[in-house]
Steps between C-alpha positions, in 0.01 A plus 500: 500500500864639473632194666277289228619698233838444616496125497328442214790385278606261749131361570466470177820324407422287841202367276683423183672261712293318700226470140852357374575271804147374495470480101843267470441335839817581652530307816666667819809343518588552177408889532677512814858344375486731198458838678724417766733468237423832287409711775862418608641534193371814440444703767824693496488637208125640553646662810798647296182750371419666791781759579466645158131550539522675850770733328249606235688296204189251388544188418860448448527298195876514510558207753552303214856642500512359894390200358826458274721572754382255701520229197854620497577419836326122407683438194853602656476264803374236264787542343705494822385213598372660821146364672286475789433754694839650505495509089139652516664795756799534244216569213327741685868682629576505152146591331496803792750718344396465146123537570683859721656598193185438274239682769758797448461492119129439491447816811700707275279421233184558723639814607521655130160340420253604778169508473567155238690263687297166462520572113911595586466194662430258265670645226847464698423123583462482116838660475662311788350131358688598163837571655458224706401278234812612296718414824389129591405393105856619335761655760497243704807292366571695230568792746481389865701191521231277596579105490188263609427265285199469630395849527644595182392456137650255262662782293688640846374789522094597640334337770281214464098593484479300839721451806430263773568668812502201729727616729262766616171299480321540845771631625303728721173290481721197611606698815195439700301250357128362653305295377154489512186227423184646345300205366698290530748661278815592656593921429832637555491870693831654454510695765850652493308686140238607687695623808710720271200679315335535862879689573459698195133638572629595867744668292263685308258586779817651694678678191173685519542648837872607425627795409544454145137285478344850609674694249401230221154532613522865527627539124227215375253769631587799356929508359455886439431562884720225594729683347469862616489319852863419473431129396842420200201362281743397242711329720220322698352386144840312390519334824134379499598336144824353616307334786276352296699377274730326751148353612417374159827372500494281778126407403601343171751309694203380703311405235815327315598301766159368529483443155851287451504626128608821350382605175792684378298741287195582593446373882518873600288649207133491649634569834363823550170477311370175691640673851327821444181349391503261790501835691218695348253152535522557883361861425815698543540812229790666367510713781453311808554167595585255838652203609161354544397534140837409378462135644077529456596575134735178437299257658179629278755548141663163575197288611332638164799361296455151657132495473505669143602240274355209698145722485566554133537115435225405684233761363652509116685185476849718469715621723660711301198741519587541864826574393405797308239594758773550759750713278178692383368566884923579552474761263160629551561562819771746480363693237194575661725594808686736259180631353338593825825627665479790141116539561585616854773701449351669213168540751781644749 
């Protein structure tokens, strides 16, 4: 029964999408070129979750500010003229420091807010998205010399709403490419993706067994023994929000160079809320998750946001009802996490 009770959120989101697939009458091959797509899109920044859970942090809602420096790193080899794979590494060396110096800021914040930081969380992304708004829509130009014509807006100063970052485009997905015939439809694997989130799992599963991975867990358990026991709980709290950060980072360079297109403004601004809840439909809480559910959780999330509108224009001749559907199940999923997480510590 506990193992039951325990995958019932993913059983029953398992449902929603296979009434969904059968309702629209997806065919295979179409299913199969669109995960293989999202699921390697988005993978990264699912996995950018975990650390702060196992330190006892929650959700961390901040890795929207990971997700910035990341579309940092994109826009300024963009505007160097920089691709392939080499450009993509350049991103990521530059996006590493900034998402460093961001993790520092948000673990600070963490630090003076325990007890509240997926609510400390979100509020700094809200912060962070208005600097960073200021930054790219009237600094750059005006105060950073910044001369692209084709980056920049017609006034000179501001970047444009969208930048075409075809330099990067499959620049990792391009590395190793297969493809593959499933009904006749040819499917391209990109194998290089998936051999890099395989490396960052490993990564996961062994960060786990360090040193530093027992402390985490150690602190996730109980902080106040953790920290009678010698464990620099402070410390150990920053650097679990730094890592994650640099994770989300590097995730939303993933998922840009997949994409081809950055949306100057708002790429980065549902970053954390569709990660997180991809998490918690796999069954993970705010208190423990794996590197099972994370990947469970964005195959289920993302194969409901294919199915979704197609199921909403086949059943109610609108597919903007599965639009809403999606966003609604995005949200609703989170807040019951957050609702059940207070029951139980109130219970506790």
């Amino acid at each position: 029964m506990a193992v039951l009770a325990r995958s019932a959120v993913p059983l029953l989101f398992a449902v929603l999408c296979l009434f969904g697939i059968l309702a629209a009458h997806i065919t295979p091959e179409y299913l199969a070129r669109e995960m293989l797509v999202r699921f390697s899109r988005n993978s990264l920044l699912v996995l950018s979750l975990l650390i702060p859970i196992l330190a006892g942090l929650g959700l961390n809602f901040g890795i929207v500010v990971g997700a910035m420096a990341g579309q940092i790193g994109a826009i300024l080899v963009t505007h160097w003229k920089i691709g392939g794979i080499g450009g993509f590494a350049l991103a990521c060396a530059v996006a590493t420091p900034i998402a460093i110096v961001f993790g520092i800021g948000t673990g600070w914040l963490f630090n003076r807010a325990k007890g509240r930081e997926m609510v400390t969380g979100l509020i700094a992304g809200f912060f962070a998205n208005g600097f960073y708004q200021l930054v790219f829509l009237f600094a750059i130009g005006a105060l950073i010399p910044f001369s692209d014509p084709g980056m920049v807006l017609p006034q000179g100063f501001g970047l444009r709403n969208t930048v075409d970052l075809i330099g990067i485009q499959y620049a990792v997905d391009d590395l190793i490419k297969v493809q593959m015939h499933l009904g006749g439809s040819p499917i391209r694997v990109p194998v290089a993706s998936f051999l890099f989130i395989g490396v960052f799992c490993l990564f996961n599963l062994f960060f786990l067994r360090t040193k530093l991975g027992q402390q985490l867990r150690a602190m996730g358990q109980d902080a106040h023994v953790a920290g009678i026991a010698g464990i620099a709980v402070e410390r150990n709290r920053v650097i679990a929000t730094v890592l994650s950060t640099i994770f989300a980072a590097w995730g939303q360079l993933f998922f840009l160079q997949n994409l081809g297109t950055l949306n100057t403004y708002s790429s980065h601004e549902q970053v954390g809320m569709f990660s997180i809840a991809a998490l918690l439909v796999s069954g993970a809480t705010v208190t423990r998750a794996s590197v099972g559910q994370a990947l469970i959780g964005t195959i289920l999330f993302h194969t409901l946001f294919v199915v979704s509108p197609l199921a909403g224009k086949a059943l109610l001749g609108d597919a903007q009802i599965g639009e809403y559907f999606r966003v609604f199940v995005a949200y609703a999923v989170i807040t019951v996490a957050l609702v059940l997480h207070a029951w139980q510590k109130r219970r506790g």
